[in-house]
CHARMM-style PDB file with segment names, atoms N, HN, CA, C and O in Angstrom:
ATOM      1  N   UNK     1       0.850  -1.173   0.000  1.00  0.00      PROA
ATOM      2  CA  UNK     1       0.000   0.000   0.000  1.00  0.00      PROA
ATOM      3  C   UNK     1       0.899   1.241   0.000  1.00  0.00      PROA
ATOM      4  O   UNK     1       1.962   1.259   0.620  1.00  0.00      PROA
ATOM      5  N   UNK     2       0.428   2.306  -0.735  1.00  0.00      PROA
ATOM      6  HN  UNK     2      -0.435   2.291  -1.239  1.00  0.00      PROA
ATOM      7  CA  UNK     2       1.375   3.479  -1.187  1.00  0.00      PROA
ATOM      8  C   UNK     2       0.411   4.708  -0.609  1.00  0.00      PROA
ATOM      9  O   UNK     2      -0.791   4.461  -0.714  1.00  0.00      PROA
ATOM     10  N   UNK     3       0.704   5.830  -0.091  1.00  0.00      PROA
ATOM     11  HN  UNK     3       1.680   6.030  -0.006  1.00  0.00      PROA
ATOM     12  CA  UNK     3      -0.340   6.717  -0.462  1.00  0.00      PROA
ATOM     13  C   UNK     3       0.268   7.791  -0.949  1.00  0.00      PROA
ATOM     14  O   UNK     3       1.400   8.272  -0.994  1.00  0.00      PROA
ATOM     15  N   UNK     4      -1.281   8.129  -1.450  1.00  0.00      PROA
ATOM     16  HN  UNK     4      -2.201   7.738  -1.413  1.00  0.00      PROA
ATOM     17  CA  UNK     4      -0.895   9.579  -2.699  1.00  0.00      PROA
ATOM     18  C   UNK     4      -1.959  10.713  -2.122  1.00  0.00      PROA
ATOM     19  O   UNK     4      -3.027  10.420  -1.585  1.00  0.00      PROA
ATOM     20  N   UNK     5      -1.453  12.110  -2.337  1.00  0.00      PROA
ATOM     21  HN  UNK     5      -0.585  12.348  -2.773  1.00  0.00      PROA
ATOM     22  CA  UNK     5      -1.527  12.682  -1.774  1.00  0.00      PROA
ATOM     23  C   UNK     5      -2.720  12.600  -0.591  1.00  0.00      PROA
ATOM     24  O   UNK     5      -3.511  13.535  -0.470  1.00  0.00      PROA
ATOM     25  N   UNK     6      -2.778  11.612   0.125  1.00  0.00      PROA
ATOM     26  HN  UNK     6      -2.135  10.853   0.026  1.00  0.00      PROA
ATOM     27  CA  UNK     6      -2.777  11.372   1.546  1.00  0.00      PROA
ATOM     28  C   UNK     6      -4.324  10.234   1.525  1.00  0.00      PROA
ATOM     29  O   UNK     6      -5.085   9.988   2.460  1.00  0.00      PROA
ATOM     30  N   UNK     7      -4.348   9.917   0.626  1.00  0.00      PROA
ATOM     31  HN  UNK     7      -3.730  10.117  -0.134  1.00  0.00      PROA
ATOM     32  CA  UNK     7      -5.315   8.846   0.615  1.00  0.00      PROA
ATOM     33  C   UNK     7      -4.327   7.367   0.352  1.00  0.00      PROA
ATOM     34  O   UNK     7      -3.253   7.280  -0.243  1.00  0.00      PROA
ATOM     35  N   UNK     8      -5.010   6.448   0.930  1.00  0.00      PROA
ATOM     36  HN  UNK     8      -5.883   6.518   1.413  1.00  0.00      PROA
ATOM     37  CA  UNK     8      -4.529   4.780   0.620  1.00  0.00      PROA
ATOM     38  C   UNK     8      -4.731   4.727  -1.259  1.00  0.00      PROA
ATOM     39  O   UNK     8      -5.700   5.243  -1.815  1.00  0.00      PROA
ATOM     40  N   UNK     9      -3.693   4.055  -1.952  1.00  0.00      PROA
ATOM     41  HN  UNK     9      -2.905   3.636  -1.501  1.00  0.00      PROA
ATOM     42  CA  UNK     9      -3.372   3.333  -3.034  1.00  0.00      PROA
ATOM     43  C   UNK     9      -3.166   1.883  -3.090  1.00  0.00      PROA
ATOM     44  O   UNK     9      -2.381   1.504  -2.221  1.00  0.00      PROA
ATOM     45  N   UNK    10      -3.625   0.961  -3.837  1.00  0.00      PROA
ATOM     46  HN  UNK    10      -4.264   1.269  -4.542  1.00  0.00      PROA
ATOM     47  CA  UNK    10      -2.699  -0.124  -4.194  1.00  0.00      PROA
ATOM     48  C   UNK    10      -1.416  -0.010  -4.610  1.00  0.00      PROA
ATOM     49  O   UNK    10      -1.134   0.803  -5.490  1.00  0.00      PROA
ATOM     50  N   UNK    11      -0.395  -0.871  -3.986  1.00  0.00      PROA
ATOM     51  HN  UNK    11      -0.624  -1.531  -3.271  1.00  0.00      PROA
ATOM     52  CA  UNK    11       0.979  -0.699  -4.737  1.00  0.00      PROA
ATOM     53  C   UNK    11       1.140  -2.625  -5.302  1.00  0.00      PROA
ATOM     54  O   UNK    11       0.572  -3.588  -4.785  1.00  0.00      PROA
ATOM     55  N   UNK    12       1.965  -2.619  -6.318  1.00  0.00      PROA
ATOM     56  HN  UNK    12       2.426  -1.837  -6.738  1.00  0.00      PROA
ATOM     57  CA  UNK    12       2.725  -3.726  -6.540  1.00  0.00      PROA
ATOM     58  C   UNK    12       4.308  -3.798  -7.292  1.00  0.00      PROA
ATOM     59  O   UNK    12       4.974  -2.999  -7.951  1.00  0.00      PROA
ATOM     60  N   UNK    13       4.438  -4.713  -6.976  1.00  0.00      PROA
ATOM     61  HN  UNK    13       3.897  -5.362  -6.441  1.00  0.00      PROA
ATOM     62  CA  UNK    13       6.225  -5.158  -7.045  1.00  0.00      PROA
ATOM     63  C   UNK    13       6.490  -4.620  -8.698  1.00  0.00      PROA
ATOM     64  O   UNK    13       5.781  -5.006  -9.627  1.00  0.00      PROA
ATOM     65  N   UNK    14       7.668  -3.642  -8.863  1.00  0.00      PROA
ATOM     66  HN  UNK    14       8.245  -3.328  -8.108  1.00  0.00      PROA
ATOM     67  CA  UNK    14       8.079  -3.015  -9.918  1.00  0.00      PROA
ATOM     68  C   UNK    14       7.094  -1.700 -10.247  1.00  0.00      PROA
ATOM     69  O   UNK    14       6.982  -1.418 -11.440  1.00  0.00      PROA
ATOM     70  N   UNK    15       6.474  -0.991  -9.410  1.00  0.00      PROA
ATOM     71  HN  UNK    15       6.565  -1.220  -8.441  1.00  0.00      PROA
ATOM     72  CA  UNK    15       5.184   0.163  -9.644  1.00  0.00      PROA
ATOM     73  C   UNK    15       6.756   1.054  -9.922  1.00  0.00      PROA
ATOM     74  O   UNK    15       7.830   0.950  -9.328  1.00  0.00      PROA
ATOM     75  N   UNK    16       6.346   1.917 -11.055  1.00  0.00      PROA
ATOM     76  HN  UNK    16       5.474   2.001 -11.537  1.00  0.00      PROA
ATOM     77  CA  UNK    16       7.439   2.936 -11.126  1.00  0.00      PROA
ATOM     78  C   UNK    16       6.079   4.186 -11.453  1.00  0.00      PROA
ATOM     79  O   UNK    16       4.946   3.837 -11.782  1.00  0.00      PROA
ATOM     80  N   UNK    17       6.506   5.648 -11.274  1.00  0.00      PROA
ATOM     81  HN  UNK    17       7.426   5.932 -11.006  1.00  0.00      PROA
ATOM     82  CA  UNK    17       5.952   6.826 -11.025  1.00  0.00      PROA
ATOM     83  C   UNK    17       5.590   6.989 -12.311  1.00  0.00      PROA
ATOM     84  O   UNK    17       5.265   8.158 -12.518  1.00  0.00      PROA
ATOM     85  N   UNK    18       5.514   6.298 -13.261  1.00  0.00      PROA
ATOM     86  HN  UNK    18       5.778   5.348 -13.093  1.00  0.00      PROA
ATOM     87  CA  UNK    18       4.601   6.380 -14.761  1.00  0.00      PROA
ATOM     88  C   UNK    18       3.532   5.585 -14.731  1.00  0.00      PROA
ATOM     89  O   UNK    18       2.525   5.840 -15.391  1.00  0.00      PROA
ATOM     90  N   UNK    19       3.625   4.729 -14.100  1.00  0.00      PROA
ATOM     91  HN  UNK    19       4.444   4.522 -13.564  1.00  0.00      PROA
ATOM     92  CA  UNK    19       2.955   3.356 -13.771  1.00  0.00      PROA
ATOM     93  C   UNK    19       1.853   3.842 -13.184  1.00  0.00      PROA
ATOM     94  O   UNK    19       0.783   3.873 -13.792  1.00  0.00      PROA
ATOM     95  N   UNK    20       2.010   4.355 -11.715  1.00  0.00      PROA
ATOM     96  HN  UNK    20       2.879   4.331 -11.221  1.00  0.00      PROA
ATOM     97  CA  UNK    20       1.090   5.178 -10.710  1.00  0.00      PROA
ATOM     98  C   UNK    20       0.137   6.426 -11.431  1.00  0.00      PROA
ATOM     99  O   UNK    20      -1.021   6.713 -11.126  1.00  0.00      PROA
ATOM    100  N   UNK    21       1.050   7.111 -12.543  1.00  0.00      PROA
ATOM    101  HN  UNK    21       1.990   6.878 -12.791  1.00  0.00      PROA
ATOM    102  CA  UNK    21       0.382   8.172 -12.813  1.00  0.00      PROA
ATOM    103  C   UNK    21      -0.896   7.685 -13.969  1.00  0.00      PROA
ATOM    104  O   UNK    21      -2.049   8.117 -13.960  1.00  0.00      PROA
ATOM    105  N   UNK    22      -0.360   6.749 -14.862  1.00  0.00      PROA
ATOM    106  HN  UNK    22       0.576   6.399 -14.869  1.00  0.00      PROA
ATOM    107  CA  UNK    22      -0.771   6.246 -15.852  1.00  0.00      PROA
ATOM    108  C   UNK    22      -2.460   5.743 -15.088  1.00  0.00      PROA
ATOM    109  O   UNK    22      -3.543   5.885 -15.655  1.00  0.00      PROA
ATOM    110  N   UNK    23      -2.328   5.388 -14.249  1.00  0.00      PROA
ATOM    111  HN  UNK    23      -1.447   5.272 -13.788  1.00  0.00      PROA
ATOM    112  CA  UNK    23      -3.756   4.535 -13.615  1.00  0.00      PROA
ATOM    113  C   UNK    23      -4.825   5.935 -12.980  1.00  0.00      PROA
ATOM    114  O   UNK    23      -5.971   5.942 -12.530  1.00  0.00      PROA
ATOM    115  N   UNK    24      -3.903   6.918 -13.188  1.00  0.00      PROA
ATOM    116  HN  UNK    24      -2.973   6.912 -13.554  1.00  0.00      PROA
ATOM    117  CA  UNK    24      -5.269   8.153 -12.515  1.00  0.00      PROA
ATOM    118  C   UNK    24      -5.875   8.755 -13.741  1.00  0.00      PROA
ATOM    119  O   UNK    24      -5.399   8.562 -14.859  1.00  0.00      PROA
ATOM    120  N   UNK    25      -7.084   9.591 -13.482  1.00  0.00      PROA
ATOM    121  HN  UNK    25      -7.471   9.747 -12.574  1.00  0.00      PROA
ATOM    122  CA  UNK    25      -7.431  10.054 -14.473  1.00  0.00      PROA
ATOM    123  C   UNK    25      -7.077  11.093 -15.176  1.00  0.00      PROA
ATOM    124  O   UNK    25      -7.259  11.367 -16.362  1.00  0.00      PROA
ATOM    125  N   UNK    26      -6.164  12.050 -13.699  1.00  0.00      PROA
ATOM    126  HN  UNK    26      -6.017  11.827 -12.735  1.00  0.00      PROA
ATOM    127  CA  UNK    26      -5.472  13.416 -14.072  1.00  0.00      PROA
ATOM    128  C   UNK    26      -4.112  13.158 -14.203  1.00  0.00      PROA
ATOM    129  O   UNK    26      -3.304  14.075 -14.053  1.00  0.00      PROA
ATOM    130  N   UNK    27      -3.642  11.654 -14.549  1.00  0.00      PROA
ATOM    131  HN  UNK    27      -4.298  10.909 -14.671  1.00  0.00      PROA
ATOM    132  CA  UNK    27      -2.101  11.721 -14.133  1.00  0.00      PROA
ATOM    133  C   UNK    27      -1.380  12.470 -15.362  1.00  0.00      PROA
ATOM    134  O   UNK    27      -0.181  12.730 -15.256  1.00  0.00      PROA
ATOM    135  N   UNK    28      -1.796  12.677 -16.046  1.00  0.00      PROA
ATOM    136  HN  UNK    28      -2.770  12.465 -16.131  1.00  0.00      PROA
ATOM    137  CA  UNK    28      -1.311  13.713 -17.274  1.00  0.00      PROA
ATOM    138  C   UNK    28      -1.047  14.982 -16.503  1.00  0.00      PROA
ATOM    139  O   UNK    28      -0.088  15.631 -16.922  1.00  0.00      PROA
ATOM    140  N   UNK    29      -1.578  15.385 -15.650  1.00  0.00      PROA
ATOM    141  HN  UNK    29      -2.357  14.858 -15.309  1.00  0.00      PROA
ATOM    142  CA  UNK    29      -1.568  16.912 -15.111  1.00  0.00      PROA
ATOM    143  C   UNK    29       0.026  17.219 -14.577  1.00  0.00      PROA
ATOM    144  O   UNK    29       0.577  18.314 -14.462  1.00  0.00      PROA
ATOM    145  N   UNK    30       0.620  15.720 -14.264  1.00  0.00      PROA
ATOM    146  HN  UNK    30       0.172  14.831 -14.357  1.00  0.00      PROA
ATOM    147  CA  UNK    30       1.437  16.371 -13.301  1.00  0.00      PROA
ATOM    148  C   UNK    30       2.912  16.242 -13.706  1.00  0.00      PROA
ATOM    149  O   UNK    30       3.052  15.233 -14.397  1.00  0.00      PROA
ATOM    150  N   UNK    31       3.788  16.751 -13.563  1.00  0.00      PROA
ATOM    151  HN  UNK    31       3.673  17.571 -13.001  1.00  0.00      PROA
ATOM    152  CA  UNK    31       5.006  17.444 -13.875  1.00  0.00      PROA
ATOM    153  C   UNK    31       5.929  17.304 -13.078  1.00  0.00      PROA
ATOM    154  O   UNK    31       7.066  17.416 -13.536  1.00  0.00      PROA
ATOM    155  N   UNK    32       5.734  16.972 -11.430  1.00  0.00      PROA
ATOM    156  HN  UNK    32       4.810  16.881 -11.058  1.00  0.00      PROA
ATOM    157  CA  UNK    32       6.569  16.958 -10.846  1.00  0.00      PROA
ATOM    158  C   UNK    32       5.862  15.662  -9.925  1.00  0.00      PROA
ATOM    159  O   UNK    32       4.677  15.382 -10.111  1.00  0.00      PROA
ATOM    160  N   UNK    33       6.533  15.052  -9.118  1.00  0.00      PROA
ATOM    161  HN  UNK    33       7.495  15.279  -8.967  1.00  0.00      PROA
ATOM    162  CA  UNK    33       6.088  14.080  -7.917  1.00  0.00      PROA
ATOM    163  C   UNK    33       6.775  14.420  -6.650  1.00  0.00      PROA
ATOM    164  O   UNK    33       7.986  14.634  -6.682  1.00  0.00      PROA
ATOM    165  N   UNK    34       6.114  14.490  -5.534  1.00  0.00      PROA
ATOM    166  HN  UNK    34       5.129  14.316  -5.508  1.00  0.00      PROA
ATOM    167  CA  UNK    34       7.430  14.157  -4.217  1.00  0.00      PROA
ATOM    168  C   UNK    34       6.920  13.012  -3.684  1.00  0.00      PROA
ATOM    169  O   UNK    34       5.732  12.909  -3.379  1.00  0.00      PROA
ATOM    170  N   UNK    35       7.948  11.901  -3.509  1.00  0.00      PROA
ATOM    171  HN  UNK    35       8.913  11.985  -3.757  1.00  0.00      PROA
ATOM    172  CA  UNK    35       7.593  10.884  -3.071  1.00  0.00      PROA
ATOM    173  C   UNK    35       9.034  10.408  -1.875  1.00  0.00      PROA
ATOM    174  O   UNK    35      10.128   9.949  -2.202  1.00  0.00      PROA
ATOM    175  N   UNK    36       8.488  10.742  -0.365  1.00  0.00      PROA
ATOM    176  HN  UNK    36       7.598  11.115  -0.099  1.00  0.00      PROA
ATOM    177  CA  UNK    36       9.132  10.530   0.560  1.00  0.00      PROA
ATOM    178  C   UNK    36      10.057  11.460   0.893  1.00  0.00      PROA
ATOM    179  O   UNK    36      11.103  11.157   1.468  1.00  0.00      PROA
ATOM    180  N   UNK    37       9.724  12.723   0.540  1.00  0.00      PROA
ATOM    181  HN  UNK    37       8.874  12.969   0.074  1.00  0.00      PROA
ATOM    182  CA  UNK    37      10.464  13.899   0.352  1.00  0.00      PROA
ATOM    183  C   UNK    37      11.163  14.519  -0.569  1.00  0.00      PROA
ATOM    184  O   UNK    37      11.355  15.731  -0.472  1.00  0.00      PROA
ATOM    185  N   UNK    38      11.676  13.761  -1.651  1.00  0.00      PROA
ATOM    186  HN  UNK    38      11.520  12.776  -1.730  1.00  0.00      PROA
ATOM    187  CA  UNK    38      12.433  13.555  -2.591  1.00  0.00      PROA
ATOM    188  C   UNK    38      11.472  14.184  -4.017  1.00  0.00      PROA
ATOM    189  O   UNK    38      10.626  13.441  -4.514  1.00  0.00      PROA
ATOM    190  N   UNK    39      11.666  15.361  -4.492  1.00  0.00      PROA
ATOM    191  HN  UNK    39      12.353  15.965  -4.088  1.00  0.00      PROA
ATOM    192  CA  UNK    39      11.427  15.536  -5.850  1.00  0.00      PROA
ATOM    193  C   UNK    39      11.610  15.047  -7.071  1.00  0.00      PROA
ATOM    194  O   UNK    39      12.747  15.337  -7.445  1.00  0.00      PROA
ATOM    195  N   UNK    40      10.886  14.302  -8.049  1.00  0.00      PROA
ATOM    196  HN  UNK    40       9.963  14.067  -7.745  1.00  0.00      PROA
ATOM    197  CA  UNK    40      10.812  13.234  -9.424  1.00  0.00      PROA
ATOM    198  C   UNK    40      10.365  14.287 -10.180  1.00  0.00      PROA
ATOM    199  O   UNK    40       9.367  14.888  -9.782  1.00  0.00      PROA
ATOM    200  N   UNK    41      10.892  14.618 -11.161  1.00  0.00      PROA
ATOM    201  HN  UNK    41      11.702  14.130 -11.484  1.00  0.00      PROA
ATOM    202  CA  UNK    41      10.212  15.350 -12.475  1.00  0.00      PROA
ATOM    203  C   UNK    41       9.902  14.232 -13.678  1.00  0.00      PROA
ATOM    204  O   UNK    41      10.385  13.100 -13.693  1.00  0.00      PROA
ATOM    205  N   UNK    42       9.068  14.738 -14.602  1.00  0.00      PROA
ATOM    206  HN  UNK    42       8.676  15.658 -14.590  1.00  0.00      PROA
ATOM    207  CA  UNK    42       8.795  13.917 -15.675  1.00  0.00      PROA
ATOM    208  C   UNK    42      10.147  13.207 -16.206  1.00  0.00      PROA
ATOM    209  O   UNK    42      10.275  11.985 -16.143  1.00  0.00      PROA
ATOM    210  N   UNK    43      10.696  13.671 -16.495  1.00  0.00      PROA
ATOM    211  HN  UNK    43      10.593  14.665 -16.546  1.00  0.00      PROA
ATOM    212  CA  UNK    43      11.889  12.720 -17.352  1.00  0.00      PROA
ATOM    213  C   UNK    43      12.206  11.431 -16.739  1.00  0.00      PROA
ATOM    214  O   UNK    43      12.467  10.428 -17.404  1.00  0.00      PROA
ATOM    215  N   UNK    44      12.175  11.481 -15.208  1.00  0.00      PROA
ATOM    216  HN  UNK    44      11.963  12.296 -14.669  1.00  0.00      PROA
ATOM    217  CA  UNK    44      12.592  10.336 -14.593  1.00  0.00      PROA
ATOM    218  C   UNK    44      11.075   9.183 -14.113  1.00  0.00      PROA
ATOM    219  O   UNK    44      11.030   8.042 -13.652  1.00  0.00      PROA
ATOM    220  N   UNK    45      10.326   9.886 -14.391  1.00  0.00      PROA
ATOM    221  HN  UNK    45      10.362  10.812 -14.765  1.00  0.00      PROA
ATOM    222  CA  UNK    45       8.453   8.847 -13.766  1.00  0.00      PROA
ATOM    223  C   UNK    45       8.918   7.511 -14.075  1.00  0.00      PROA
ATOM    224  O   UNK    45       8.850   6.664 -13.184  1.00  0.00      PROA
ATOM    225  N   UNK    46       9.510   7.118 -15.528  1.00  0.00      PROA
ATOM    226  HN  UNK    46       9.565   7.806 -16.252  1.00  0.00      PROA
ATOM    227  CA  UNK    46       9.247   5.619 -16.027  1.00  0.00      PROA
ATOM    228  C   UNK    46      10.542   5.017 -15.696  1.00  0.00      PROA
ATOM    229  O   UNK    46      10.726   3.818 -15.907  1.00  0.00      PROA
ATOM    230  N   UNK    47      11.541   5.838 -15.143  1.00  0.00      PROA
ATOM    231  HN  UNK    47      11.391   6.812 -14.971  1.00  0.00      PROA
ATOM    232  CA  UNK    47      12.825   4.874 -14.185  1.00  0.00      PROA
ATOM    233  C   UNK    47      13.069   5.252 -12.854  1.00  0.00      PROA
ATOM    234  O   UNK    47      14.211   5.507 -12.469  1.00  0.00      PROA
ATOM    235  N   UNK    48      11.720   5.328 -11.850  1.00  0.00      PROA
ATOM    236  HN  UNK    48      10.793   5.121 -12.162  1.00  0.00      PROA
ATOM    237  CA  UNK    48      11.475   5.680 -10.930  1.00  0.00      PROA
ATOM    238  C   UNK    48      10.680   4.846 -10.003  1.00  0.00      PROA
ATOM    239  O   UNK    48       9.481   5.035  -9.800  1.00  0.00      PROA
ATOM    240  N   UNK    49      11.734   3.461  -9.173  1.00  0.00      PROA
ATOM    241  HN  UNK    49      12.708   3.307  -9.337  1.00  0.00      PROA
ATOM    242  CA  UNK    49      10.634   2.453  -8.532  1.00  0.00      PROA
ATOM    243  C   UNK    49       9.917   3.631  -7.546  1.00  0.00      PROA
ATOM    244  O   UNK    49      10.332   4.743  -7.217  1.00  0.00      PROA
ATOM    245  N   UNK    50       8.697   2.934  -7.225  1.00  0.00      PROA
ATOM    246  HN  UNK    50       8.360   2.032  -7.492  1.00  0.00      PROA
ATOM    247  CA  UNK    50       7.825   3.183  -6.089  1.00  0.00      PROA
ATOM    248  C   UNK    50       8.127   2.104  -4.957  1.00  0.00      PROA
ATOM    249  O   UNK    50       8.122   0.913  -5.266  1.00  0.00      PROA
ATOM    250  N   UNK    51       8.336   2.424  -3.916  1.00  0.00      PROA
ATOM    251  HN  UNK    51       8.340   3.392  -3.666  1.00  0.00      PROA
ATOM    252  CA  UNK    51       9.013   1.326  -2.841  1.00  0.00      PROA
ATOM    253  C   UNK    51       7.209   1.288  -2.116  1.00  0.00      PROA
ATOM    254  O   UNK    51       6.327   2.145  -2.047  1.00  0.00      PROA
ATOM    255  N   UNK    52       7.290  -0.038  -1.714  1.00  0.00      PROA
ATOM    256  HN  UNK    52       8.006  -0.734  -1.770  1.00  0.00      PROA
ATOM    257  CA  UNK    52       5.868  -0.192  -0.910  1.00  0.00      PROA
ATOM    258  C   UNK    52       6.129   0.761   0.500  1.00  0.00      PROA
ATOM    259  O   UNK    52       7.251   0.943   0.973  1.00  0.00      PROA
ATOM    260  N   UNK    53       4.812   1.353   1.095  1.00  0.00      PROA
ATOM    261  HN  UNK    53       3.900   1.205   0.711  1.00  0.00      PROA
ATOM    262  CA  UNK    53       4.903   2.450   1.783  1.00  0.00      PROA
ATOM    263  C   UNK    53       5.318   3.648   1.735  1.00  0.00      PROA
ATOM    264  O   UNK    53       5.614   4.431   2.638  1.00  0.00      PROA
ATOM    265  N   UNK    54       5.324   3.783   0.238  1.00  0.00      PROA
ATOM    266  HN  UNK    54       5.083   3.148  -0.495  1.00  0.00      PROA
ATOM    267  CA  UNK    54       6.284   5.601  -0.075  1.00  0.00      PROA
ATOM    268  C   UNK    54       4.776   6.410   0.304  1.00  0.00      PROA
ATOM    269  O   UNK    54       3.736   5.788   0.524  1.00  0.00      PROA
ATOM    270  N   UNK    55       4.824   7.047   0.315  1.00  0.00      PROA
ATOM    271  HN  UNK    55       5.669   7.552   0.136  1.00  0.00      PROA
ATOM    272  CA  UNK    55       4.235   8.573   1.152  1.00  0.00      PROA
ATOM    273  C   UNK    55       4.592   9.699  -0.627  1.00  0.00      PROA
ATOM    274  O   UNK    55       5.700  10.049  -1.034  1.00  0.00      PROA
ATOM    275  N   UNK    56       3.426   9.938  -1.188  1.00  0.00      PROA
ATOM    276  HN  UNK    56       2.526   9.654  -0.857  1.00  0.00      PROA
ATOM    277  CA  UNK    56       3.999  10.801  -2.605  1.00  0.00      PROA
ATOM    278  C   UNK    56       2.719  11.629  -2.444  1.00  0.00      PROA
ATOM    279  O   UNK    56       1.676  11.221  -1.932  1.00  0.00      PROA
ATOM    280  N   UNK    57       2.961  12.945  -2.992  1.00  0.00      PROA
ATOM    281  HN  UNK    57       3.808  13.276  -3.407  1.00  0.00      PROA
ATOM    282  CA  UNK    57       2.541  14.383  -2.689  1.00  0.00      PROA
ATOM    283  C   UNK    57       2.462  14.526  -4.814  1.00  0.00      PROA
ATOM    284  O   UNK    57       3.395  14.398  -5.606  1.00  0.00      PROA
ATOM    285  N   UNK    58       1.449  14.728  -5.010  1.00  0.00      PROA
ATOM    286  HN  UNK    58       0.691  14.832  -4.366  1.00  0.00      PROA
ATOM    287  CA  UNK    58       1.046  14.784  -7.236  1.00  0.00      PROA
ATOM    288  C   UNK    58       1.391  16.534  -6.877  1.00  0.00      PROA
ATOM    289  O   UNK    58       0.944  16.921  -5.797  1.00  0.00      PROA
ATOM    290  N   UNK    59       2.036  17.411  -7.601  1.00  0.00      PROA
ATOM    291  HN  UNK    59       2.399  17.096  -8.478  1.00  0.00      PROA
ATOM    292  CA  UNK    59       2.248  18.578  -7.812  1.00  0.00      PROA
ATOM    293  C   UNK    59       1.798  18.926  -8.826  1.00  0.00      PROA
ATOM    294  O   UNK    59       2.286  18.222  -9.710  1.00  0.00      PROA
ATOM    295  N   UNK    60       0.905  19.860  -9.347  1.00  0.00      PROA
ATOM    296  HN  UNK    60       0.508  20.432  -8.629  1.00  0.00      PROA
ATOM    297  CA  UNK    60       0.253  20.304 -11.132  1.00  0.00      PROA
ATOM    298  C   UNK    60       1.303  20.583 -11.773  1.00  0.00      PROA
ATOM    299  O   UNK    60       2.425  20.668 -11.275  1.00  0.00      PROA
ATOM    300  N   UNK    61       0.955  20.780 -13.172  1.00  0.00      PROA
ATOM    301  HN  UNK    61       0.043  20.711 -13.576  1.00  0.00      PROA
ATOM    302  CA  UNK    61       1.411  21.542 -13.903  1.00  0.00      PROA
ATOM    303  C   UNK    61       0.770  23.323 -13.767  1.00  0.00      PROA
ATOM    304  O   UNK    61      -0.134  23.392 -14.599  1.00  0.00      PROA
ATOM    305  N   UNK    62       0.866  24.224 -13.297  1.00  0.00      PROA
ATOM    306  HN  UNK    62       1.600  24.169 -12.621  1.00  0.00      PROA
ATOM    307  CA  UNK    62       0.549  25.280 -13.278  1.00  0.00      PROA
ATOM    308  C   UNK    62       0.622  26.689 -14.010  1.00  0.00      PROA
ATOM    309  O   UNK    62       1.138  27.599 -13.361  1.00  0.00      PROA
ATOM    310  N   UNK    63       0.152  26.975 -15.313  1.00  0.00      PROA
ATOM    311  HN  UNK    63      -0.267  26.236 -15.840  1.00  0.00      PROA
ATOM    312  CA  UNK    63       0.791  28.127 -16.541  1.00  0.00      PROA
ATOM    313  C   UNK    63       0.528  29.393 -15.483  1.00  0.00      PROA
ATOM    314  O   UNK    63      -0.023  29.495 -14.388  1.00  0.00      PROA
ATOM    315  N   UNK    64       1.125  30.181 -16.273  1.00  0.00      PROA
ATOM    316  HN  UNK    64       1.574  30.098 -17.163  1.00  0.00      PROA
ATOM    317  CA  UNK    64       1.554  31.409 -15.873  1.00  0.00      PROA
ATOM    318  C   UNK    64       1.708  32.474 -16.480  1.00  0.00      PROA
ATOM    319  O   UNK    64       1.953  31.829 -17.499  1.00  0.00      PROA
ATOM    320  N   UNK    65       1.812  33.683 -16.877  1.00  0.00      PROA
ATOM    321  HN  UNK    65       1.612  34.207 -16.050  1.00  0.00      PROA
ATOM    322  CA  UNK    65       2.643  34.695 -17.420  1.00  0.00      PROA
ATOM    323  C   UNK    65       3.338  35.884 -16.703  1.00  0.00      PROA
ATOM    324  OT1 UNK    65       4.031  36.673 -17.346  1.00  0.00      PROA
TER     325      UNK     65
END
């Protein structure tokens, strides 16, 4: 079990942070991850295990000018 931003998840053996995002409906939204304190940006989601019990915080993508 994993949780994301502070609700219970299923986790399983080899879950990497593309994996996790891929199964939400907004996981397109997000750009950055913190998972266990530790900041993941997109480039790294799909070589990024998820360890069972990580604690991960979804950050938006947010535009601006």
């Amino acid at each position: 079990m994993i949780t994301v931003d502070d609700r219970p998840m299923p986790w399983h053996a080899g879950m990497c942070v593309a994996d996790l995002l891929a199964g939400l409906p907004d996981g397109h939204l997000y750009a950055v991850v913190k998972m266990d304190g530790r900041l993941i940006g997109r480039p790294r989601f799909a070589g990024t295990q998820v360890p069972d019990g990580a604690r991960i915080d979804l950050i938006p993508m947010i535009a601006g000018g």
